[in-house]
C-alpha positions in Angstrom: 3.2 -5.6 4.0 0.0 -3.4 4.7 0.4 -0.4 6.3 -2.6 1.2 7.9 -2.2 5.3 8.8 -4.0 5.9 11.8 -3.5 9.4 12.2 -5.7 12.4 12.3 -4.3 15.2 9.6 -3.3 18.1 11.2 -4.8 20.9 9.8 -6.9 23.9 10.2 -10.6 23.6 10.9 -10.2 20.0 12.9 -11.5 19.7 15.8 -10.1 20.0 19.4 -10.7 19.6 22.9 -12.8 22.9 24.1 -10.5 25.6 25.3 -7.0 24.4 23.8 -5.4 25.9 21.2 -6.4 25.5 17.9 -4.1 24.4 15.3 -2.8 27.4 13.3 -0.1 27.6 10.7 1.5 30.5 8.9 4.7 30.8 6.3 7.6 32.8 7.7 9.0 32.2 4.0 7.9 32.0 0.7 9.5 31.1 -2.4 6.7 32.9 -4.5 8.4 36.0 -2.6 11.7 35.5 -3.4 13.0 33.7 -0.8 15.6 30.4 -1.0 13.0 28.3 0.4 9.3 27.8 1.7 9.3 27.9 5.7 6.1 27.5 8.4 5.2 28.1 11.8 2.6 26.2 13.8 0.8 26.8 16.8 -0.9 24.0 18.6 -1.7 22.3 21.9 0.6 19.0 21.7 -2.9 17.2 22.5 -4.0 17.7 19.2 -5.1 15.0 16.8 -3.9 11.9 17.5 -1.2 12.1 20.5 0.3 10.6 23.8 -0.4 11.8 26.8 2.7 11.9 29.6 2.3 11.5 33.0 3.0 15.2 33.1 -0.1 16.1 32.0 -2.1 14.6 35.2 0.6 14.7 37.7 2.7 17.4 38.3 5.9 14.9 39.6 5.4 12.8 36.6 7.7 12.6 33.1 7.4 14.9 30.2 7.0 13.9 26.8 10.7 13.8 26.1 10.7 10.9 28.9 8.4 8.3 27.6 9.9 5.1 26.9 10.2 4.6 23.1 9.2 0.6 23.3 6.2 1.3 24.5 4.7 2.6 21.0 7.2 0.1 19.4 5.5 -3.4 18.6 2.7 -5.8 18.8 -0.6 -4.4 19.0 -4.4 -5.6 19.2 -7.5 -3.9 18.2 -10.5 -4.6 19.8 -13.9 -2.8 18.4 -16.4 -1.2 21.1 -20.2 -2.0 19.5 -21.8 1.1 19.6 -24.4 0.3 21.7 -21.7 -0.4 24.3 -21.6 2.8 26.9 -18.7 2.4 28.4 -15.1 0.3 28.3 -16.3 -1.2 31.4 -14.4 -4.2 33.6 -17.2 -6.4 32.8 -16.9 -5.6 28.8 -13.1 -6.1 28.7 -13.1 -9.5 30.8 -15.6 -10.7 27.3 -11.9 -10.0 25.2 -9.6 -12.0 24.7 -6.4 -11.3 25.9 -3.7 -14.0 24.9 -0.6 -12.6 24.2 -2.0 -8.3 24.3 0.6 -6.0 25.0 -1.0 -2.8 23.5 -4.5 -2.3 23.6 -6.3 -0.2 20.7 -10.1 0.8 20.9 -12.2 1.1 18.1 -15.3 3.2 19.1 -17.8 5.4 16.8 -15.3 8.1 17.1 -13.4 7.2 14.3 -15.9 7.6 11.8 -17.0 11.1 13.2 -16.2 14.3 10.6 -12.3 16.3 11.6 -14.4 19.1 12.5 -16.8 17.8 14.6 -16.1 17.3 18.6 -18.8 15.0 19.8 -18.8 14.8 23.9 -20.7 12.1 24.1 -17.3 9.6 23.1 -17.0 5.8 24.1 -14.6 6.1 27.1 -12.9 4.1 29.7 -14.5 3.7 33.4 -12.2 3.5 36.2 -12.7 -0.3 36.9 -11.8 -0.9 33.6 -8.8 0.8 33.9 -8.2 -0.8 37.0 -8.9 -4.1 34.6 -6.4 -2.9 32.0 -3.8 -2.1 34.5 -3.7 -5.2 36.4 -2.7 -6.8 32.2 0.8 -5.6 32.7 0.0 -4.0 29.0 2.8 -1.1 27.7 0.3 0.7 26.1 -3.5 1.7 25.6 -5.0 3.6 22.7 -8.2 4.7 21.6 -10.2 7.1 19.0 -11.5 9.1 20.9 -10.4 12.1 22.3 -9.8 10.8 25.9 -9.9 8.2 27.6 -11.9 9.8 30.3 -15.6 10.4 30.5 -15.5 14.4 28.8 -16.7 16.0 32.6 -13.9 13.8 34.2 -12.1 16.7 36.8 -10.1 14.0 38.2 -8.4 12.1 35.1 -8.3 8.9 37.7 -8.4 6.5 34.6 -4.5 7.8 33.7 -3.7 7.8 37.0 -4.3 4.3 37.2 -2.6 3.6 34.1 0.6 5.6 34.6 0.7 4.0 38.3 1.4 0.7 36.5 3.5 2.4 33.8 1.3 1.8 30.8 1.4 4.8 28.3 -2.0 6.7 27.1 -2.7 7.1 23.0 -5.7 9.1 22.1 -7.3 10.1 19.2 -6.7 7.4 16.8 -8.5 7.4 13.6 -9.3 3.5 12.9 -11.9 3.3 10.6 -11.1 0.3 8.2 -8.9 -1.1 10.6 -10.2 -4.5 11.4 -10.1 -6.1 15.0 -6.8 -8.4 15.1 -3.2 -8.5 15.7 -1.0 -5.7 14.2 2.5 -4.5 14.8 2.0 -0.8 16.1 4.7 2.0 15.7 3.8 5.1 17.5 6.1 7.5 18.6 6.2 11.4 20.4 8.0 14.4 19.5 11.5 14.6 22.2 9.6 17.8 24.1 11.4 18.6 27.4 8.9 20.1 29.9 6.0 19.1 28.3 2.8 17.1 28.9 2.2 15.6 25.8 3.2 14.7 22.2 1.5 14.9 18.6 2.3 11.4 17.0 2.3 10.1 13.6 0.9 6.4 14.5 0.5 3.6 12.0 -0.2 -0.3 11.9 1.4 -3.2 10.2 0.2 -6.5 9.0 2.2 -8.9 6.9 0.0 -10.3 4.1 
């Protein structure tokens, strides 16, 4: 069985979205200081690093992160790779795929291959009609590599909206470098936050041999 990680590592120095909270971590105890054990603390926007987005974060009636249904991040998954001369994830791009059998979506961009520390604006994103596309799939989940799915100036976030209308949840920043395009069996799954609009995940792919 191969097992592909396709998580960012947490730590400090990576990048994040401008004006959230960068990851910080301190020890509340050390061993080396005679305590029983080694303890940290972590402070961090839940949209850090790889992550699922809940309605939440776009609509202020919508679920939190504890309220995401678990089966979504729980089973088959394709990737599909976005050449980088493509601009957009546009209707007229996804209609090209094929998608027989797809019940979650992965996108492999140029983002995946960027430096932790570097946060390149200019991502591969989704355009409204294909998320219109992607919605009317009846797919459980979408994911990508780069940071959103929306264009970085989006104010309106209208690609989740679409999405979360038809119930399909939102995985962002993926790291899929050496992750071929093909069928994988995705596990993915968020932190039970009440009251929040998002989750850090640890996300990985398998693929018999």
């Amino acid at each position: 069985m191969q097992i592909f990680d396709i998580s960012q590592t947490i730590a400090g120095g990576m990048a994040v979205w401008p004006g959230d909270q960068k990851f910080r971590s301190r020890w509340t105890m050390r061993i080396r200081d005679g305590s029983a054990c080694n303890v940290s603390a972590v402070a961090m926007s839940v949209h850090t690093g790889t992550h699922l987005d809940a309605p939440y974060h776009f609509d202020e009636e919508g679920p939190d992160a504890g309220s995401l249904p678990l089966h979504h991040g729980l089973g088959p998954a394709r990737v599909f790779e976005v050449p980088p001369a493509q601009p957009g994830i546009s209707a007229a791009f996804l209609e090209r795929l094929d998608w027989h059998g797809v019940e979650r979506a992965l996108f492999r961009t140029s983002a995946s291959d960027l430096p932790t520390d570097r946060f390149c604006r200019d991502f591969v994103h989704l355009t409204p009609e294909g998320a219109e596309f992607l919605a009317g799939r009846s797919l459980l989940l979408i994911g990508t590599d780069a940071p959103s799915i929306e264009d970085f100036a989006s104010k309106t976030l209208s690609c989740h909206k679409i999405l979360a209308a038809r119930g399909v949840v939102i995985l962002e920043g993926l790291r899929l470098a050496g992750v071929l395009p093909g069928d994988y069996e995705l596990i993915c799954l968020p932190l039970k936050f009440a009251g929040l609009d998002g989750s850090p995940v640890r996300a990985v792919l398998r693929r018999p041999e």
